[in-house]
C-alpha positions as CSV (number, residue, x, y, z in Angstrom):
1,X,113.3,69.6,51.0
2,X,114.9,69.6,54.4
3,X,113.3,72.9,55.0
4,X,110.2,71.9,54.5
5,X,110.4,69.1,56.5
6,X,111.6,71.3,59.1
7,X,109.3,73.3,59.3
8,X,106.2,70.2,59.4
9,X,108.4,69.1,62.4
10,X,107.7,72.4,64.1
11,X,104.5,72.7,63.3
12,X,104.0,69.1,64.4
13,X,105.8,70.0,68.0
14,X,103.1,72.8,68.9
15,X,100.1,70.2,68.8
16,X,101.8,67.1,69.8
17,X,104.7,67.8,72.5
18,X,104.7,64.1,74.1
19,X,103.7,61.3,71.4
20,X,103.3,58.7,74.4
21,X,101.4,61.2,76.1
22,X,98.9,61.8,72.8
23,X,98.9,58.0,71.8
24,X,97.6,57.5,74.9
25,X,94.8,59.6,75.0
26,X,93.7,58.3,71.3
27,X,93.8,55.2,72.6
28,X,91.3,56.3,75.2
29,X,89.0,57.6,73.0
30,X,89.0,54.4,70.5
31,X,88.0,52.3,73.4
32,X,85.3,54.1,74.8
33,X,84.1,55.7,71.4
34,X,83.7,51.3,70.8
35,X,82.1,50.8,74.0
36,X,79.6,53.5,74.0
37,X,78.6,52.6,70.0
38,X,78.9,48.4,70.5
39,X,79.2,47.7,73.9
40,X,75.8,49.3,75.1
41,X,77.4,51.7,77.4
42,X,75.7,54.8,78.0
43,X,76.3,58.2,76.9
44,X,76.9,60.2,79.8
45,X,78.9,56.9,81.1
46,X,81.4,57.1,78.4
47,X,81.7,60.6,79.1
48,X,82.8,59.9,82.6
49,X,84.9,57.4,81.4
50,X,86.7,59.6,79.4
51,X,86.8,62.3,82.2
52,X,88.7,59.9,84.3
53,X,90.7,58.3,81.9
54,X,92.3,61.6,81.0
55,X,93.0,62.9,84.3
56,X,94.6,59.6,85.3
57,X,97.2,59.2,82.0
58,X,97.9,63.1,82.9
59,X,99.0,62.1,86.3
60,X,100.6,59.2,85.1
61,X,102.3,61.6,82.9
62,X,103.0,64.2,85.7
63,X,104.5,61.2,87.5
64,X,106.7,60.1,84.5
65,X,108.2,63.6,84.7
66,X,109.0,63.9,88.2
67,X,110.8,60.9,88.4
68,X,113.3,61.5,85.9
């Protein structure tokens, strides 16, 4: 059993190398996947949003990084 749960680990580890980093992101797209569908924003706004939103918790990541 430990093998196996070995091996999930691994597997896990190629898609998902920083959980913060991923939770993160999910998070992101909850939000503006509720604006866009409740909220009344637009489309191409939520789009933008997203856009943004990623490159910014990437730097913030980058940032993380560097520091230490």
């Amino acid at each position: 059993m430990k093998f196996v749960s070995s091996i999930f680990s691994e597997i896990l580890g190629l898609f998902v190398d920083d959980g913060n980093l991923a939770l993160q992101v999910l998070g992101l797209i909850a939000l503006v996947a509720l604006a866009v569908r409740y909220g009344g924003l637009a489309p191409l706004a939520g789009a933008g949003l997203l856009l943004m939103g990623c490159i910014a918790i990437l730097a913030l990541s980058l940032r993380r990084k560097l520091r230490g």
